[in-house]
N, C-alpha and C positions, 0 to 999 in steps of 0.2 A: 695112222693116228698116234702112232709112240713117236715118232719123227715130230710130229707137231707138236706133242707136249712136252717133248723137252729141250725143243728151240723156248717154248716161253719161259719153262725154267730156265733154259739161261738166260735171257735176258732180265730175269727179275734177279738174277742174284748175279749178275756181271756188273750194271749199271745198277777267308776266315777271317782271316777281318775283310771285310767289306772294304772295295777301292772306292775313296771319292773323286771320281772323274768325272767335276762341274765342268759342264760346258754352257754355254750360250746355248746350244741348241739344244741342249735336256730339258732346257726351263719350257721348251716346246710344247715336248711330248705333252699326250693328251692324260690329264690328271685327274683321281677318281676321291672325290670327297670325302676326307675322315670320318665319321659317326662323332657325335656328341657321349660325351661317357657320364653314364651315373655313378655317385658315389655311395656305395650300400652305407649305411649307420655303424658304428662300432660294433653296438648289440648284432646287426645283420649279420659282419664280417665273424663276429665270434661263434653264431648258431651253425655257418655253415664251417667253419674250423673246427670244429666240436664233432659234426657228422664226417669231416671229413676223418680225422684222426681216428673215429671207429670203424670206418672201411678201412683205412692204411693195417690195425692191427689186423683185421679179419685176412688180407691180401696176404699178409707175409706168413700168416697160418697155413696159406695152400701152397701145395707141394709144385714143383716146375721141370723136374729133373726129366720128365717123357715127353713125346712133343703131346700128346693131349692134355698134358695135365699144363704143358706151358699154353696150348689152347684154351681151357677152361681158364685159367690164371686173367690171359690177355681177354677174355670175354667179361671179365669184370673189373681187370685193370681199365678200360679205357674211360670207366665212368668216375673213377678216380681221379687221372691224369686230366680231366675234364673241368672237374671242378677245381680242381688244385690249380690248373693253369689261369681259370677266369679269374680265380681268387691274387692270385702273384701278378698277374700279368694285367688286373685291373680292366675285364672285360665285361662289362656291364653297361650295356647302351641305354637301357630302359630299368625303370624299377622292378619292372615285370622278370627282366634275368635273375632277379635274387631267388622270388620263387622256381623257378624253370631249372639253374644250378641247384638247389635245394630237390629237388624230384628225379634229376639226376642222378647224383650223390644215395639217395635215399634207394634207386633201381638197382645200385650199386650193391647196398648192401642186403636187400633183397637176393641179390644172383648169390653175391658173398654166401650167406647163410645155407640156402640152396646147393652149394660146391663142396661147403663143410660137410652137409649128410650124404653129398657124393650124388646128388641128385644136377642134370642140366636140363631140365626141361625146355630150355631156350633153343638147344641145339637140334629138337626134333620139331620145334615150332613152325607153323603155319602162317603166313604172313609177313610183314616188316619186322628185320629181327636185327638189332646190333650187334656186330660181332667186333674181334680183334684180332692183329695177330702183332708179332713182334719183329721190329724189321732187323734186316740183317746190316741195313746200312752204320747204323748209329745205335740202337738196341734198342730203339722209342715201341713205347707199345705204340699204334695205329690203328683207329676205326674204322668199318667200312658196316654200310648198311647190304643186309641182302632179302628180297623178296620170296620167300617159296611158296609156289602154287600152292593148290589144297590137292590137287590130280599127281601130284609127284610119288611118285612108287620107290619102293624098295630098290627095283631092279632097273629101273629103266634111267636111260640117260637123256636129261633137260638140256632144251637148248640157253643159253647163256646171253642175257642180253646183257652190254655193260655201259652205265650210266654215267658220263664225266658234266660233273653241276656247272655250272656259272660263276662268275665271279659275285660274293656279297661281300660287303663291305665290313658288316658282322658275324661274319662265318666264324665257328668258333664251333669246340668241341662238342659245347655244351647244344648250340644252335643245330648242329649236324645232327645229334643224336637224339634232339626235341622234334625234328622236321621228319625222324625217320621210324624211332620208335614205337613198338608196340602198335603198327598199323593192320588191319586187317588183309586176308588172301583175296588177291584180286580171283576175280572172275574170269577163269578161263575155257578156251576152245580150243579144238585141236585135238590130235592122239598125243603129240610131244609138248608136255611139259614146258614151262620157260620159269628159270630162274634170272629173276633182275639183281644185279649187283650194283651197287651205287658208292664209287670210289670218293673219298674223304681227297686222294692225294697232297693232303699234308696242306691244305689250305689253297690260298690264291698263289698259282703259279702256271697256269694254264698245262700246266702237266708237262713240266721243264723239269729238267735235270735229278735229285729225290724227288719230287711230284714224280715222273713219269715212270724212275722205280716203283715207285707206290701203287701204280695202275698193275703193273706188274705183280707184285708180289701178293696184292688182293685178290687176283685170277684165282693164283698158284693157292692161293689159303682157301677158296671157294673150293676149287678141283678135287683138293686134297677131304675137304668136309662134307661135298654133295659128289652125285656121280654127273658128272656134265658132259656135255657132247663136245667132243674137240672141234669137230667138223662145224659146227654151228655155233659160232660166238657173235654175236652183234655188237657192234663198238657205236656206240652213238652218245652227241653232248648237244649244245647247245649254249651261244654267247662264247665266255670263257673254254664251255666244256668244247664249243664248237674249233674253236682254234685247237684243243687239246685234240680233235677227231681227225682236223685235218690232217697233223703232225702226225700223230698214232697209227692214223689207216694208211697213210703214204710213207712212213717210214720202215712201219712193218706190214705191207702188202699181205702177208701170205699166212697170215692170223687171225685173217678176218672171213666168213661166208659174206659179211655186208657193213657199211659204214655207212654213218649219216653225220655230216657237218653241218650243223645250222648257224648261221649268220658268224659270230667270228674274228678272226682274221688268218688272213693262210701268208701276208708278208710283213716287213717291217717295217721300211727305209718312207712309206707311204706313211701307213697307219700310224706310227709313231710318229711322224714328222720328224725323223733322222734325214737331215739330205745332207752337212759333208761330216764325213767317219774318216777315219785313220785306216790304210791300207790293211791293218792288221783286222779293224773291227768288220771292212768289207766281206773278209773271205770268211769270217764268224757267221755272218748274217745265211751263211751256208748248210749251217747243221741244223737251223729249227725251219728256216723258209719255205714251208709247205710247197710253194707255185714252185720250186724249182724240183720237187720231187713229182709235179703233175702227171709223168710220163708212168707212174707205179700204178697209177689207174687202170692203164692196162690190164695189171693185175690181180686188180681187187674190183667188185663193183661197189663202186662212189655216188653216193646220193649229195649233194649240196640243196637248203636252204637258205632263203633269204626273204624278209617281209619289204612288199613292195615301196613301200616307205623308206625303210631302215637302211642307213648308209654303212651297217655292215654285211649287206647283203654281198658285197665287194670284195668278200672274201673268196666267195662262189662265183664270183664271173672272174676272179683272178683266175682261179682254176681251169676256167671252160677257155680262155684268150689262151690261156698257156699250150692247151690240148690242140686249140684250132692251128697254132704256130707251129708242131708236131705234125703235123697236116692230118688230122684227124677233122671231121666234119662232123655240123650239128643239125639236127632237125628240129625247130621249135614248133610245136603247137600252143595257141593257147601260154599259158603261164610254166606251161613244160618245156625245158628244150631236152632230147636225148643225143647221146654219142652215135656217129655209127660207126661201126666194126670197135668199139671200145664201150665197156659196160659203166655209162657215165650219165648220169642225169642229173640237172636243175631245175630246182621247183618253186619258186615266187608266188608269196601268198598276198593274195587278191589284197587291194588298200591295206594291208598289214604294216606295224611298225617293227619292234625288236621282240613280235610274239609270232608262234603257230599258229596258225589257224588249224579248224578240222575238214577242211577241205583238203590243202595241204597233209596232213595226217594220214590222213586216208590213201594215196599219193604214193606217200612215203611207205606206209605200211604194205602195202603191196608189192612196193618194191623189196623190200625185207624177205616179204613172207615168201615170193618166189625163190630168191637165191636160201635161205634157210631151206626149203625144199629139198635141194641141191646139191648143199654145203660145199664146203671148200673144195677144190677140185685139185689135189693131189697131186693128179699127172697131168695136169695143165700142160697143153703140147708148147705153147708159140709164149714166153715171157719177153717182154723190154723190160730192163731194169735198168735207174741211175738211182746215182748216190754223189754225193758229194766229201765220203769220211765213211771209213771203218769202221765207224760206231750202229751204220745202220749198211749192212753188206749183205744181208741174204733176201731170196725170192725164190720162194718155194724149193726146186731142185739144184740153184747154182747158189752158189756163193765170191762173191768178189773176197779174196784173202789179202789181197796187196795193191795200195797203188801206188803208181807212178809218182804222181805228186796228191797230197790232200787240198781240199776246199776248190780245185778243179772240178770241171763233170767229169763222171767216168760214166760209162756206161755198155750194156750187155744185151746183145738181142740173140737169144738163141730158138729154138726150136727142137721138137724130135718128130723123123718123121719114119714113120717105121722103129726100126731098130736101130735106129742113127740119130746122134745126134748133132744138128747142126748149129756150128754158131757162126752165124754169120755176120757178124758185127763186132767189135768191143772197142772201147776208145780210155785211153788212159788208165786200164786194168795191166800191172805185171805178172798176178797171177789168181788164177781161175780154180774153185774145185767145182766138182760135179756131182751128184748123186749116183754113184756105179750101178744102182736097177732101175737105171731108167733109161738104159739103152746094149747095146750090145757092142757099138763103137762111137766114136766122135771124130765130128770133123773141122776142121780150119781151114778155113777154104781148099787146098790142096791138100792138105795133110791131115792122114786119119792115122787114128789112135784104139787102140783097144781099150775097152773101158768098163766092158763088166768081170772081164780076166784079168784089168791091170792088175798090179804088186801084187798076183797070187789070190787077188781076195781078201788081204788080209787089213783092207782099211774101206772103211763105211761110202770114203769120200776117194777120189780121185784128182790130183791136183796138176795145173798147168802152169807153167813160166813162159810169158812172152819175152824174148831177148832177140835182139838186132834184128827184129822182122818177121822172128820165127817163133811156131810155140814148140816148145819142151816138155814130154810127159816126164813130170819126175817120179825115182823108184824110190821104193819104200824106206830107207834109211835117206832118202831127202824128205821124203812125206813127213817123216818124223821129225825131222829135225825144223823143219816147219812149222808145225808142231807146238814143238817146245821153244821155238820162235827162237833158235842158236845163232843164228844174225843179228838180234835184237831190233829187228824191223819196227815199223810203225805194225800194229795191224787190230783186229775186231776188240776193245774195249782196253787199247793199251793204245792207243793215239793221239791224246791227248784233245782236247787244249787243257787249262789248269783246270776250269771247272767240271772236266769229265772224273775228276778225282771222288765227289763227294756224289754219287749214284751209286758206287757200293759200298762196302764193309771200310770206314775209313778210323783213323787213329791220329789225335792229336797231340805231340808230346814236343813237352817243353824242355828246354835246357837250363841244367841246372849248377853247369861247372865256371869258372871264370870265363866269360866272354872277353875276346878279343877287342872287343868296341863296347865301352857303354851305352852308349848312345844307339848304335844299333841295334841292343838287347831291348833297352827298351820302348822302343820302337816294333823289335818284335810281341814282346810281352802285352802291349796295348791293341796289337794287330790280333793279339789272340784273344783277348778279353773282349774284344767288338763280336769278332769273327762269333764268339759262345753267344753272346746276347743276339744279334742277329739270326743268328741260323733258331732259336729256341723262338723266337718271337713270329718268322717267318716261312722256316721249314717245319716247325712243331717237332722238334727233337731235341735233347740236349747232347752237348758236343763230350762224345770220350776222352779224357785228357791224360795222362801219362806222364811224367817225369822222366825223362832219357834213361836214366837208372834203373826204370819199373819194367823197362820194355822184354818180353821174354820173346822164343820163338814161333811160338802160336801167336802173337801179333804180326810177326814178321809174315808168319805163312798164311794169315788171313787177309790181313787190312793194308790200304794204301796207308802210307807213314807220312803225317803232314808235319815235318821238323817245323820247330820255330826255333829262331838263335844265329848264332854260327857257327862256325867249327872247333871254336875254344867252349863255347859254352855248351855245345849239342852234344854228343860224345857219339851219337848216332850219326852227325853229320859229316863229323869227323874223320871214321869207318866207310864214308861213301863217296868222299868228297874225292879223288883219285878215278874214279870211278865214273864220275858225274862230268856232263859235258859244259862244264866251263871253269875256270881257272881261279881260285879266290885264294890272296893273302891274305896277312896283316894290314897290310897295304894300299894291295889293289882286285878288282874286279873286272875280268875278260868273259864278256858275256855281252854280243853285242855291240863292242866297246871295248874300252879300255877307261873303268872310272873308279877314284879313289873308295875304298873300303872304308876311310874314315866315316864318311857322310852318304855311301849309299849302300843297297841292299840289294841282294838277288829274291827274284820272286820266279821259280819256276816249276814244270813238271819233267817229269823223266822214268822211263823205267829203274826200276829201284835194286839198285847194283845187288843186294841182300838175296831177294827173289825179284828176277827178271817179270812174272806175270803181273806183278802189282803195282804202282805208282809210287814213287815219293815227288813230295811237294815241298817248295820250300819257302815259309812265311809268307802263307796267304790262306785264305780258305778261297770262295766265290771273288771273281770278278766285277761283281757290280753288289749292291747293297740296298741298304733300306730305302735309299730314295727311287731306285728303281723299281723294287718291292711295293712300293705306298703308289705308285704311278700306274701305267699299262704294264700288264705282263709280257709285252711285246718286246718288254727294255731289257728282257732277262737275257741277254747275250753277253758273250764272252769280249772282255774288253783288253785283253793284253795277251793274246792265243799263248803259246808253249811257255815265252819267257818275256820276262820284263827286269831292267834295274831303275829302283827310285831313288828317287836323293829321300833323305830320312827325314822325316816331319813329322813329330808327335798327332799333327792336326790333317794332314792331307797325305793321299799317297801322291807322288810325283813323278808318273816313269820319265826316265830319257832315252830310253830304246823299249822297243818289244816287238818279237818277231815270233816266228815257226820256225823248231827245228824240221832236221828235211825226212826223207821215209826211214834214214837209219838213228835220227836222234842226234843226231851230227848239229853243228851251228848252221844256218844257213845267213845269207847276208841282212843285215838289219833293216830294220824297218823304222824310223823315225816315230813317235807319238806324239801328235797333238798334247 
């Protein structure tokens, strides 16, 4: 159980201007229709400016400096940040918002008042209850609704069902916390407790990149505030949230007792009507592509939905065609089809369109309510594991630490049988660890290893090097140095592409000294001002900014460093640039290429010569922007993987190369862009 929970912790605390890369084929994608926006009255905008400014003073009255007291803080901040956002950001669909922001605001300073006399009734509340926490990416407070039974005990541990919503089109903080608020305790059966958690994930993003931190970090803030059951988490969405389950449960197998995707999408290059990408966007299509992680099913039991109508049912036969290819076989009954020898089901709701039915429901719940039984199964004997990217490398007792090449399969099939553990497969893996108590030796087809007396004992995990055919147990001053990653390898939340930057604690700083290019400065300077307006409107945070000058060493040893500038202007860039794998003059730029400095720009990611575990980025935030934002969440992929140079355009970005460096960060050969 401690193993489990603090695999989630790290993943919730592990994981800028927007490119415009118009294509022909963007105008495709399937596009989801703005809302009509009301304009509240002067008088409106000033009554709710009025209550808001008497929350803001009540907020900075309470104290922050303990994590409870920054819990209580965040439990009243977000109805603040709520209304302050509809108000700035003009989110008013209907008339009816003015009042709904106004009741809001007003819950607000209810809790407010309540906090002052040191009273939180909320937090022992029964029912639909909004809470907060604050995230670690960007420092945005963040909403999440959670559920508690009325049968929940002092002592006892609930199992955890987790909720990812749908795409609306009106989603908004205010709209989340109207839909969630102050609802009554459902009715429950059973000896165990269930807590529902219903993730906000930072709006429509299908729970991509900060969305998918966000799912994360709401766990860890539930965990930390209820007693919950590790062993029994339920991940289940629906639409938007379905595509986020398929991602979720197949990227982290070994988190879930059960998942359920309802309708969806689990690909892209379909559903989006992307059919021709840039070499570079192909091998992107790799990190979120649900159907190519089909095989983690194995590892998890996977429920798909889909209404027999609805052409995103499509998501869920992607899945099942993928498993059958694996040579897994199906048995269908009726509107059911099961896996055998894999814990995989599909369930098609009778004439249904893009709803449940409660036939299906019922279906589904049963399939729940058995593995919750159950719960996660620990010492799971027989795992297959693939991945495509170090960003998602563990399955239960192995971990993939290295590979070969990224956006290739890699993949692991092992086993334990007895007091052995067998692996009898891997492909494109350089190196392997293990969990040391969970066997007594290991074996590679011919070569066995000790594995619960490797290095003494004295490391949790067990690590293997495949090299010229053979594997390598390494000893404990390799383990370590491993480790602390003293190769500077690609490897688990340091592999980039650029957009893996902004999933954790990230830092935006400007250059403030004479740049070498005008033109390029500001070119960066307006890369940065997009980047702040986008990421607030889109991710629901505002972006940390910085002046090169301001930066101290607790940013250094927290945050990825997104320089904007160049090396005359950046004084931080300057300091890395030696360091950093490509070549920039006055002149000229070796990245890629060989192109003039006057008129273009490097945009890349890289370990960050300062502290090796962090990222530095250089002028850019995300890869793709508001127009693929306003479109499907499908489009949220990475558009220029490690590195790109543009030619500089106030109005467009322009790359003329963009590629992947290779697993040591090295250039590797270029890749032309569309």
């Amino acid at each position: 159980m401690f193993r489990r929970a603090t695999r989630i912790l790290a993943i919730a605390f592990a994981i800028c201007a927007p490119l415009d890369l118009a294509s022909k084929v963007q105008a495709q994608a399937p596009q989801f229709t703005q809302p009509a926006r009301y304009q509240p009255t002067a008088d409106e905008r000033a009554q709710i400016q009025g209550r808001l400014d008497e929350l803001e003073k009540a907020l900075a009255k309470l104290p922050r400096r303990l994590t409870h007291e920054l819990d209580t803080w965040a439990d009243v901040a977000v109805y603040h940040k709520a209304g302050a956002w509809a108000l700035e950001l003009g989110e008013f669909f209907t008339a009816k918002d003015v009042e709904a922001t106004r009741k809001v605001i007003e819950h607000g300073i209810r809790r407010a008042k309540l906090a002052a006399d040191g009273s939180r009734l909320w937090a022992t509340a029964r029912g639909s209850v909004i809470r907060g926490y604050v995230s670690k990416v960007d420092g945005s407070v963040q909403p999440y609704a959670v559920v508690v039974p009325e049968n929940l005990g002092d002592a006892q541990r609930a199992r955890l069902d987790v909720i990812l919503h749908g795409r609306g089109a009106t989603l908004n903080e205010v709209h989340f916390i109207q839909s969630h608020d102050d609802k009554p305790a459902p009715k429950t059966a059973g000896a165990q407790p269930t807590i529902t958690l219903h993730v906000y994930g930072r709006g429509n993003n299908a729970y991509r990149w900060a969305g998918e931190t966000d799912v994360f970090e709401a766990i860890e803030t539930v965990k930390r505030l209820y007693r919950v059951d590790d062993e029994r988490i339920l991940l289940q969405g629906f639409s938007m949230g379905g595509a986020g389950a398929w991602h979720l449960g197949l990227h982290h197998p070994s988190l879930w007792a059960s998942v359920e995707a309802g309708a969806g999408f689990s690909e892209t290059k379909e559903y989006a009507k992307r059919k021709e990408l840039s070499a570079v966007e192909e091998k992107a299509l790799h990190i979120y592509d649900a159907v190519d992680y089909a095989l983690n099913a194995f590892d998890v039991p996977m429920a798909g939905y889909g209404g027999e109508n609805d052409p995103q049912k499509q998501a869920s036969i992607n899945i099942e065609n993928a498993l059958k290819g694996l040579g897994f076989e199906m048995k269908t009954e009726g509107l059911v089809t099961r896996g055998i020898g894999i814990d995989f089901m599909r369930v098609v709701g009778a004439g249904m369109g893009h709803k449940l039915d409660p036939a299906s429901r019922k279906v589904l719940d049963g399939f729940h309510d058995e593995h919750m039984g159950s719960g996660v199964d620990e010492a799971k004997k027989h795992l297959r594991f693939v991945t495509y990217t170090l960003k998602y490398n563990r399955a239960e007792w192995l971990t993939v630490e290295r590979l070969e090449e990224h956006y290739r399969r890699a993949l692991v099939d092992a086993e334990i049988e007895g007091k052995q553990v067998v692996v009898r497969s891997t492909e494109n893996v350089s190196v392997l660890s293990v969990d040391r108590q969970v066997g007594e030796t290991i074996r590679f087809g011919e070569q066995v290893f000790p594995l619960e007396t490797a290095v003494k004992g004295l490391l949790p995990n067990v690590y293997f090097r495949h090299e010229v055919g053979e594997w390598r147990q390494l000893e404990y001053d390799q383990s370590r140095n491993l480790e602390e990653n003293a190769k500077r390898e690609k490897h688990h939340n340091l592999q980039g592409p650029i957009d893996d930057a902004f999933m954790r604690s990230f830092l935006c700083v400007r250059g403030t000294g004479t740049p070498w290019n005008a033109r390029t400065q500001a070119w960066a300077d307006a890369r940065l001002a997009r980047f702040a307006e986008e990421w607030k409107q889109w991710m629901r945070g505002e972006l940390r900014i910085k002046a090169d000058t301001e930066v101290n060493d607790e940013d250094i040893e927290t945050c990825n460093l997104i320089l904007f500038g160049d090396p005359g202007s950046n004084q931080l860039l300057a300091r890395m640039l030696k360091d950093l794998p490509l070549t920039w003059t006055r002149s000229e730029i070796q990245l890629g290429g060989t192109f003039r400095a006057e008129d273009h720009v490097p945009l890349m990611i890289a370990p960050n010569p300062l502290n090796v575990h962090h990222y530095v980025v250089l002028n850019t935030g995300h890869t793709f922007g508001g127009r693929e934002f306003a479109g499907t969440n499908a489009l949220l992929y990475p558009r220029l993987g490690d590195y790109a140079v543009s030619y500089v355009s106030l109005k467009d970005v322009s790359p003329r190369a963009t590629g992947y460096f290779d697993e040591k960060w090295r250039q590797a050969p270029a890749q032309s862009s569309k």
